[in-house]
N, C-alpha and C positions, 0 to 999 in steps of 0.2 A: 504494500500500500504506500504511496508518496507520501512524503512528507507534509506537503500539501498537496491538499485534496478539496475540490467542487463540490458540497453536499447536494445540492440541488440543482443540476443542470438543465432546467426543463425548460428553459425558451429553445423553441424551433431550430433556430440557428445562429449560430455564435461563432464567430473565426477568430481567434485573435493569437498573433506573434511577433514579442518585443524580443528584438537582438539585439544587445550591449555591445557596442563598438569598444573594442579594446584600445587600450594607449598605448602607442611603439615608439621604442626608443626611449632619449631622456628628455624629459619635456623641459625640467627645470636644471639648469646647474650654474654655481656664483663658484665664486672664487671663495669663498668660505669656505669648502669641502666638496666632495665626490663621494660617489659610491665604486669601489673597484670590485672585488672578487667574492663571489656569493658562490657558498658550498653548500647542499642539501642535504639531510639527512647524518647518516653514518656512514662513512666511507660511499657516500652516492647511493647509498639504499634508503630505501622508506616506506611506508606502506600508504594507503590513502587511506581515510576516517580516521586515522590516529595522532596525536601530537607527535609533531617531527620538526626536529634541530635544525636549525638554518643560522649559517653564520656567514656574518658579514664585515669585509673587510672595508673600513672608511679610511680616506687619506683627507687632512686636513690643509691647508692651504696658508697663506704666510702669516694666519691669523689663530690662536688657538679656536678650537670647535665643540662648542655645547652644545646639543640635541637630543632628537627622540629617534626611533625609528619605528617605523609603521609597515605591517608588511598587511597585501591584500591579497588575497585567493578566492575561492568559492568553495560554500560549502555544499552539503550533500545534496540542497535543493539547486543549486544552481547558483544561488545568491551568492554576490561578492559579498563578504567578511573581511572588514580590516583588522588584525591585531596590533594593536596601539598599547606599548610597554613604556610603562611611564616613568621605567629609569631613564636618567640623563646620562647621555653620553660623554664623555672627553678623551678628546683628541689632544696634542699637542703638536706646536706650527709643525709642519712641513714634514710630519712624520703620520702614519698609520698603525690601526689599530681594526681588533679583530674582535667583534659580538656577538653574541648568541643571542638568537631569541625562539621560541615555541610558537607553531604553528599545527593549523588542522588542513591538510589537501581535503575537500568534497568529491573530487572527479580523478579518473586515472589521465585526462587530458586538463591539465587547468594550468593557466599559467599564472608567472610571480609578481608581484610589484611592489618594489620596496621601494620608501621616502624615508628620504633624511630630512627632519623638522626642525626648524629654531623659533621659540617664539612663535607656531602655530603657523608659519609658512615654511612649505618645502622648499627648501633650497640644492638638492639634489635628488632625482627620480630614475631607478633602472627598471627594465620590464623584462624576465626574462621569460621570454612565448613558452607554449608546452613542448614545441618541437625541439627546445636546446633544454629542456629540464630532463635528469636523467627519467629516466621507466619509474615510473610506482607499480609496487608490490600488489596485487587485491589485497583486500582487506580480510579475506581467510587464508588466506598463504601462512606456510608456519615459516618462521624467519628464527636462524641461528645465527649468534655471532660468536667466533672464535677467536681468542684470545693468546700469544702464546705460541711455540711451533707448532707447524703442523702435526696434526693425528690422526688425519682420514676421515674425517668430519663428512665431510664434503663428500666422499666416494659412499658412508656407509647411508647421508640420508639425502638420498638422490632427489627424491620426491620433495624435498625444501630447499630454501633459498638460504643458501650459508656465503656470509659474509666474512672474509678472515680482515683484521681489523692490526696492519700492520703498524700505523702514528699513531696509538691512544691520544694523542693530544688532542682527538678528534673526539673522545668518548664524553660523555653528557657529565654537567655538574651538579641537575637536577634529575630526580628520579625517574619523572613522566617524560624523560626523552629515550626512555627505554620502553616507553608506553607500547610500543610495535610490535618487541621485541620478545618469543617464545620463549627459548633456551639461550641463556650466556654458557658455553664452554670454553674452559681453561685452563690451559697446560703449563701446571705450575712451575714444571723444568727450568721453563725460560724468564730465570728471576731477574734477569736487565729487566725483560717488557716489565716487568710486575714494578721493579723499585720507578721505573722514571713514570707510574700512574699515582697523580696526585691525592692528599688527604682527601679532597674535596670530590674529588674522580670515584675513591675508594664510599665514599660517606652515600652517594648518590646512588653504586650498585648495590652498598647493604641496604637503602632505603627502598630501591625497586623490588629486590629479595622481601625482605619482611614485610610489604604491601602487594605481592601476590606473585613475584618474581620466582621463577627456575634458574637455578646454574649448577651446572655440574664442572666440577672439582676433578683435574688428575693430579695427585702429588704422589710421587714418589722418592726418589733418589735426593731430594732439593726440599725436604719436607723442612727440615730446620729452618730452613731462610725464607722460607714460603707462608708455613704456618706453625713459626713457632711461638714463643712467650712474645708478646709485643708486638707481633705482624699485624695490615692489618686485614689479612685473610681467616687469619684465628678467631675472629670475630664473627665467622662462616661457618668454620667446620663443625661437624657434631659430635666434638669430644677436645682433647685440648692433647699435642702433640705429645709424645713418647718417646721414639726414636723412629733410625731406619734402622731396618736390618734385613742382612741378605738370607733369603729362603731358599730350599733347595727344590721347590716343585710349587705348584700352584691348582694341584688338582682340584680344587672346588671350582674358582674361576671357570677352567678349563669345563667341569660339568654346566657350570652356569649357561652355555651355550654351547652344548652336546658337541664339543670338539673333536675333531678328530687326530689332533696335531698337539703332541704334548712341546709346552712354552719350556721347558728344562733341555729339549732334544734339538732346537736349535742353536744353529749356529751361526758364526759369522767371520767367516776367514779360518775356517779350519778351529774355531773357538769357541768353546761354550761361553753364554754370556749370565752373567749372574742376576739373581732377580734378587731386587729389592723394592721394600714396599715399606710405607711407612704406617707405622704404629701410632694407633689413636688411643686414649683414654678416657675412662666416666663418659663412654659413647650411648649418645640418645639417638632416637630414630629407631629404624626398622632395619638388621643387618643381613642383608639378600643374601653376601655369598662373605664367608667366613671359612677360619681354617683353625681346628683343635690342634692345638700344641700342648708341649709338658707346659710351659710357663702360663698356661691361657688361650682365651679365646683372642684368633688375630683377624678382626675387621677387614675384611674387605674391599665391601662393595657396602656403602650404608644410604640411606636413604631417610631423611631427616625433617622434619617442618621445622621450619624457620620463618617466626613471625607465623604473619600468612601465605606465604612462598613455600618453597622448600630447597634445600641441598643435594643434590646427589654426589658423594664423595664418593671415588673410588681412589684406594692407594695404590697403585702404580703408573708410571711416562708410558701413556699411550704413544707417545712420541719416539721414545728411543727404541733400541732393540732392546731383547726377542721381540716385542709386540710389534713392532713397527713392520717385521718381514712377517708377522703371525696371518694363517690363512684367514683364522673367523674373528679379527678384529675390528671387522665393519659391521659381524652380529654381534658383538660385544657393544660396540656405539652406540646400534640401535636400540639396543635394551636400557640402553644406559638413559635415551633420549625419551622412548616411547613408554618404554617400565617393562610389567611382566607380561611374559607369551601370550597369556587369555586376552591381555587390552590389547594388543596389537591384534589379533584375531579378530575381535570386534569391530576394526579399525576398519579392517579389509573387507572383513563382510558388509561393510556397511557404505559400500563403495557409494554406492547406487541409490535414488532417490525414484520416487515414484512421480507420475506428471502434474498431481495434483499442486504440487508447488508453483507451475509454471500458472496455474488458475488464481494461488494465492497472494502472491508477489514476491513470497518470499520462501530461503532457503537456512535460515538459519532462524535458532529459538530468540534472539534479539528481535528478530521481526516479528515473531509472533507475539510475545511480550508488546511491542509497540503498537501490534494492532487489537491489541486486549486492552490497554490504555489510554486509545484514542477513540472509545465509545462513551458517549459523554448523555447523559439523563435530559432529555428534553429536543433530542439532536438526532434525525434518523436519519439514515444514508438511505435516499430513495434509490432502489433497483435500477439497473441497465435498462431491464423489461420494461420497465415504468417509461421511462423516457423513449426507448425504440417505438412504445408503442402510440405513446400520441403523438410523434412524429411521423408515423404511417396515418396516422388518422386525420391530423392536419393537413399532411401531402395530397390524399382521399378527397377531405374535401372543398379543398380549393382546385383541387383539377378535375378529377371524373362527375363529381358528384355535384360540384357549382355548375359543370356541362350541361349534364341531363334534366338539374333544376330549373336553371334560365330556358333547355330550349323546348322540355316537355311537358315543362309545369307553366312558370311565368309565358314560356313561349317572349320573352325578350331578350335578346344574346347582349345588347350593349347594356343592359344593368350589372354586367359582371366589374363595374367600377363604382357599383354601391354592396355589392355581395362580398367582392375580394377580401375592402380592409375590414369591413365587419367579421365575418371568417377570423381574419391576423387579428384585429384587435379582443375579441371574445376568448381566442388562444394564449392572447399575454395577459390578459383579466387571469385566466385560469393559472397558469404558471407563478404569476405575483402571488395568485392565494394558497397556491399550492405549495410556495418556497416559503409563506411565513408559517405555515402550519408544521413544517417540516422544520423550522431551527427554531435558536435559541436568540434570545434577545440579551442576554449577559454573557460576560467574559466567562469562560470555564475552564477549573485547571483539574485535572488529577495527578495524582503525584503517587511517588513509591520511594520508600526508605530501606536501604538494606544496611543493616551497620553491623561491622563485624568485629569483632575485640578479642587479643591474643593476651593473658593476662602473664603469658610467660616474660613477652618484651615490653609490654604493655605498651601495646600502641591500638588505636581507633582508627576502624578505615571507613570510611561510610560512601557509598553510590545510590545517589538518589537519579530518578529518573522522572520529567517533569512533561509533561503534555498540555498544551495550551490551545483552546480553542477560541477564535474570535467571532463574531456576530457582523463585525463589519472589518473593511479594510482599514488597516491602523497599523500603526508602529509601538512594539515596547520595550520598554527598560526589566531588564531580571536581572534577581544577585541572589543569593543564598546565606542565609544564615543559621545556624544551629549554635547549641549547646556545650555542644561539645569542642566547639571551636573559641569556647568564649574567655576561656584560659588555654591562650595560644604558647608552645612551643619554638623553640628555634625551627622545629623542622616541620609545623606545621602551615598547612595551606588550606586550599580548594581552586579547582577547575573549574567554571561554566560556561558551557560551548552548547555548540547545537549537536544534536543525537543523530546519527548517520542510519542507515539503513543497506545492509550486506548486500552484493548480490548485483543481478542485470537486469533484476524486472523493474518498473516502472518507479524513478524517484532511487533507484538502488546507486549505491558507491561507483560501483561500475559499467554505471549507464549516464550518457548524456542527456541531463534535464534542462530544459526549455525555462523559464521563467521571467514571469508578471513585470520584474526588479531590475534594476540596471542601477542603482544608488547605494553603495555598502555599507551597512550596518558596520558597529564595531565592539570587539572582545577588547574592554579596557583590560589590563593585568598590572599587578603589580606584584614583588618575591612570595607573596603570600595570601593574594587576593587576586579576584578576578570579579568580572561583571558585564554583562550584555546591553549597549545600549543601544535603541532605534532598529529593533529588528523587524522589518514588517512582516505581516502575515495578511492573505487577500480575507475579502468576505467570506464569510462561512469556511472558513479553512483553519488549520490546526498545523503545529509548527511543535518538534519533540527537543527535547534540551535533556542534556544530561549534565549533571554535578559530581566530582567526585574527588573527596576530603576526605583529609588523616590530621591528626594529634596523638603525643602521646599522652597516657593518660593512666592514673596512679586510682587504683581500684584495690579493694580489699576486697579477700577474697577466704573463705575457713575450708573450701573444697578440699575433700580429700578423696580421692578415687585410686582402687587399685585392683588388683584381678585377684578371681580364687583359682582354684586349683583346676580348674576347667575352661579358664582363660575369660571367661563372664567378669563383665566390672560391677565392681562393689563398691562400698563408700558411702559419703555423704557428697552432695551437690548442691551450689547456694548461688541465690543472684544476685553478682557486687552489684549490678543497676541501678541506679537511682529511678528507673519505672517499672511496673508490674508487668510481668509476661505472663500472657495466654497461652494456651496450647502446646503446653511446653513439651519436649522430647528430649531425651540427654541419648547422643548417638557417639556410638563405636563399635569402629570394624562394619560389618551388617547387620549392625544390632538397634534397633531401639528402645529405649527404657522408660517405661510411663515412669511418672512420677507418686510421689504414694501424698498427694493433693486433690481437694476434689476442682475436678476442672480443671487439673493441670495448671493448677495457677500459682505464681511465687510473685509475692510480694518486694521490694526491693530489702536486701539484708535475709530474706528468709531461706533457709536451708530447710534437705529433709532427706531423706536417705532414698537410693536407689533400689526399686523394687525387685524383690526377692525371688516373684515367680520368672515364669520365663518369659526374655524378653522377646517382643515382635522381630522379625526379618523383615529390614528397612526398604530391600530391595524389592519384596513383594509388596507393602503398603505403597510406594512409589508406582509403580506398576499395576496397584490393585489387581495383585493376583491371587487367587481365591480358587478353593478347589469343590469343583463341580463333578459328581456320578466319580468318584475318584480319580480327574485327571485335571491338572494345573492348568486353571486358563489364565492368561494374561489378558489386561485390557488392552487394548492397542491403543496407542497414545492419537487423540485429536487433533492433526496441526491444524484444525481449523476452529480449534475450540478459545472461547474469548475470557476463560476463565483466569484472572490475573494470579488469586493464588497460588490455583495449579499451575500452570506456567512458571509461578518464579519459583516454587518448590520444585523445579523438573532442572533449572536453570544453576539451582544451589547445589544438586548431589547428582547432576546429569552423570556422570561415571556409574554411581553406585547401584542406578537404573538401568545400565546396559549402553549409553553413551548412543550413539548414530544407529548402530542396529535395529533400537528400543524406536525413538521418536523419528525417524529418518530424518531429523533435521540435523544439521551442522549444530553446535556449540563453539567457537571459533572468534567470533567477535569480541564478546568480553566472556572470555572461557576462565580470568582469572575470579569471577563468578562462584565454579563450582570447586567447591573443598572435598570432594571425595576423595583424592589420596591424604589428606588431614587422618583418615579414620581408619587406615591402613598404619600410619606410622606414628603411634603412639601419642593420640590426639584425642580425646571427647569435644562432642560439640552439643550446648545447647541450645537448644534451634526454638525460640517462641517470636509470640505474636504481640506488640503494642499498640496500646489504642492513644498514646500522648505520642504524638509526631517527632521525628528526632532532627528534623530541619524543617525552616521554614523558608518558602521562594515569596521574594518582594517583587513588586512592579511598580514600576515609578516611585522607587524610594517606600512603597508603604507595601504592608503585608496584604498578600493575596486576601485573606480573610474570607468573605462572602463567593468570594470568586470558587475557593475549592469545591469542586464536586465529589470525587473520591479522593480516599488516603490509604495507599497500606504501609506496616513498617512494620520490619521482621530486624531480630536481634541474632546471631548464635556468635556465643560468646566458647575459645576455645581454652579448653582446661588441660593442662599435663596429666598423664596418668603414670603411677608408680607401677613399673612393670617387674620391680625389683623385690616387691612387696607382695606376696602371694596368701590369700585366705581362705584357709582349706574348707571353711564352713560352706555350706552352699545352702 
């Protein structure tokens, strides 16, 4: 469904296409300053709908240089978007300097235009067309970037876009320029790359990690210098360094991916080469592929949540030898990248999509989601049928049927210039009544809160998604405010932009849309703010925005959970919250756990122990699978169903429900969404429902208020479990 969208199309005939004439070249340039060299993305890679880096080199002129700089693209509706960052720049005389700024591509074809401002006039303008901007990525494309020597990245996942990422001085200083970004991999051998990546470099990839970031970890032989006491890689790993030491064989590895080439029997120049690996300690997470020794257990392969991210460490240089000359070292990658055998299974299987989507518009659960949130109370989307059909009947009867009346009834052919507009004007009487019966006559917003809290690093990550409908053609103001933002952090912010839509069909990321607008709207931003002014939206049309803010945030918490002797969590669970959650569920693994409340309800500060009996299978409640005449029927998931809860409960644990197999939709747009490997590696989550909003979206400086039409807001807060701790009572 587009972004925007015609509720009511029902006059006869309607034509209309405005084409924005693009600016070429440089319109404006003084001797105060120029614009020279504009770099895109990460190494020339980027995706479209997602925040991407663009920096820009200014040279200043014999005068020092203060300014702003403005860059303008379009976004997913077509609409040019200016991002206007209202830090000031400085230049110094007759030298250059080099800025970042964050931007959102709408189209896989859209071009650049960056100004340099003083004082609110451009004093330098560059345009760079789409045909000299490198390719953007789709917006489901999985994108790796490798850090590091090479390790076969690249050979083992053919099927993605792997960027190897030689000048870190290109890598982001803020998190959400890694916004694009699937898997970070990196080979921590090559400890030059590693020392010349800045504090600020290093602070921006644990901030993308712990807000819903992957990267996977090779260290081995270089592990002291990589991640030892004081690194600041150590700040990643899930355990705290030990040593290296050299082992004589690595058969688990080797079964991890059914080898058939033992790592101890190569060679290299007539040479055995030694394997070492490095030694983790007090290791959390989930340890895939491990080896018993006299001294202990020696980690592997571990697989760890971090934050709301996760880790994938393995200890050994994918990089050097044996591995380097190793045959199944590209199916060691892949596991590494994709996880275990069964999810990739499902991967595969789930190639293929039925046609019903190309009916829908959309291919991914984002779109379904947005079109569950853009049915607004008092506002019906009148049918195709409806309109085809009194466009036949209008054609009808001003042609055949005003024929046969003038020449077989009136028997006078030249009254067909009092018959005509009577006919046209009786039709647009009809249309007028029928398009006010059919909308709304006020602003309507629905909104959706997802906020998620890790009380291990204790930080808040919250994705609110906002839907606006207008009554008439108008421009507005949005900014976002919450709660939880209101005792801000060093490292806290928010984002608010407009909400893209995956995909080729109509209004999609990767289809060229048409639009009304030719006047850019603009994302003011500032280090830790952002805000949308003057965005227009036509009559009867609705326009989707998304928000999404983090803080850290100091929550007390008396949770204590840990396993019995049958691997079932036990314990007490409590809500640090400061609001009451509904319909609460405390999940782990495939498990979910009623609570022993009635109504599943927890007050903020209240605990209560995890229930005794046995718990639900999350994957069948998900699924509503239920067993009928003794044989497991599953429900088939509706991609055309408008139900918003279900939908973002599909959107939260999509893995733990069978992933693309289960809904044949993609997950892929904001896939950092679903925490189903959280419940795999040593994670609970409590998953309820708030009826006190966790942000609130302003319009023109004042609160939406009256304007909301629907709200929902979902909490899961995620709890460590002690796996060390075992209670044999059951």
């Amino acid at each position: 469904m587009p972004q925007h969208r015609r509720l009511t199309p029902l006059l006869p005939a309607v034509l209309l296409a405005v084409f924005a004439s693009p600016i070429a070249g440089i319109a404006q340039q003084t001797s105060g300053g120029r614009i020279d060299e504009v770099t895109i993305g990460l190494a020339d890679a980027y995706k479209v709908g997602y925040w991407t880096p663009i920096r820009v080199t200014v040279t200043a002129g014999s005068d020092a240089l203060d300014g702003q700089l403005a860059v303008t693209t379009k976004d997913g509706d077509g609409v040019p978007v200016t991002f206007a960052d209202t830090e000031t720049i400085h230049v110094a005389p007759n030298t250059s300097s080099s800025f970042t700024r964050q931007v959102k591509f709408g189209q896989l074809a859209s071009e650049l235009t960056i100004e340099l401002r003083h004082e609110g006039q451009t004093i330098s303008r560059r345009v760079v067309t789409a045909s000299d901007l490198p390719a953007a990525m789709s917006s489901d494309r999985n994108w790796i970037i490798t850090l590091g020597r090479d390790a076969g990245v690249a050979v083992a996942a053919k099927s993605s876009q792997v960027t190897e990422i030689a000048d870190v001085s290109v890598l982001p200083t803020q998190w959400f320029g890694y916004e694009a970004v699937n898997t970070i991999f990196i080979s921590a051998s090559d400890t030059a790359t590693l020392a010349s990546i800045t504090s600020e470099q290093f602070a921006a990839l644990e901030q993308w990690v712990e807000l819903g970031g992957r990267l996977v970890l090779c260290v081995g032989s270089a592990g002291k210098e990589a991640v030892g006491a004081d690194k600041p890689l150590a700040r990643l790993v899930p355990g705290t360094f030990s040593r290296v030491q050299t082992v004589r064989s690595l058969t688990a590895l080797e079964s991890y991916v059914a080898s058939s080439q033992a790592l101890d029997a190569i060679k290299v120049d007539g040479r055995s080469i030694p394997l070492q690996i490095c030694l983790l300690e007090n290791v959390v997470g989930k340890m895939s592929v491990y080896e018993q020794a006299a001294d202990g257990v020696r980690p592997i392969l571990v697989r760890a949540p971090t934050g709301l991210g996760q880790v994938v460490f393995i200890a050994v240089d994918l990089d050097q030898a044996p591995f380097s000359t190793w045959a199944d070292r590209s199916r060691l990658i892949e596991r590494l990248l994709e996880g275990d055998q069964d999810q990739q299974q499902e991967r595969s299987a789930s190639s293929g999509h039925t046609g019903q989507l190309v009916h829908l518009g959309y291919e991914d659960l984002s779109g379904q989601l947005r079109t569950g949130a853009e049915q607004f109370s008092g506002v019906e989307l009148v049918s195709f049928a409806w309109v085809a059909g009194l466009i036949v009947v209008y054609i009808l009867l001003i042609g055949p049927a005003d024929y046969f009346f003038l020449r077989d009834v009136l028997r006078r052919m030249s009254w067909t210039w009092l018959t005509f507009p009577v006919i046209a004007i009786v039709f647009c009487s009809l249309a007028v009544v029928l398009h006010g019966s059919f909308k709304a006559s006020d602003v309507k917003l629905n909104q959706i809160d997802l906020v998620d809290i890790d009380l291990e690093r204790s930080i808040v990550r919250g994705t609110t998604w906002a839907h606006l409908y207008s009554p008439r053609s108008a421009s507005y103001d949005l900014q976002l405010a919450s709660s939880w933002l209101e005792t801000a952090s060093e490292d806290a912010g928010n984002l608010v932009s407009w909400q893209g839509l995956p995909g080729t069909g109509l209004g999609g990321l990767e289809a060229k849309s048409a639009t009304l607008f030719n006047v850019p709207y603009t994302i003011s931003q500032t280090s830790t703010d952002s805000q949308i002014e003057r965005t227009p939206i036509e009559i009867d049309g609705t326009k989707a925005f998304l928000a999404r803010w983090w803080n850290d945030t100091q929550l007390e918490s008396t949770a204590d959970l840990h396993l019995d002797a049958g691997g079932l969590l036990r314990g007490n669970v409590m809500n640090p919250l400061p609001v009451e959650l509904h319909d609460c569920l405390l999940l782990y693994e495939n498990w979910a756990y009623k609570l022993e409340r009635k109504g599943s309800v927890l007050q903020p500060g209240d605990s209560t122990p995890v229930h005794l009996e046995k718990p639900l299978n999350f994957s069948w409640r998900l699924t509503r699978r239920r067993v009928v005449d003794i044989k497991d029927i599953t429900t088939p998931w509706e991609q055309g169903d408008l139900d918003v809860p279900r939908i973002l409960e599909m959107m939260m644990f999509h893995g733990v429900a069978g992933g693309d197999k289960y809904t044949q939709l993609h997950h892929r747009y904001q896939n950092y969404v679903d925490l189903s490997e959280h419940l795999t590696t040593g994670r609970a989550i409590l998953l309820g429902q708030a009826k006190q909003p966790a942000s609130e979206i302003e319009l023109g400086g004042q609160n939406a208020g009256k304007s909301y039409d629907q709200r929902w807001t979902y909490y899961r807060v995620v709890f460590p479990v002690d796996a060390t701790r075992v209670n044999s009572s059951r």
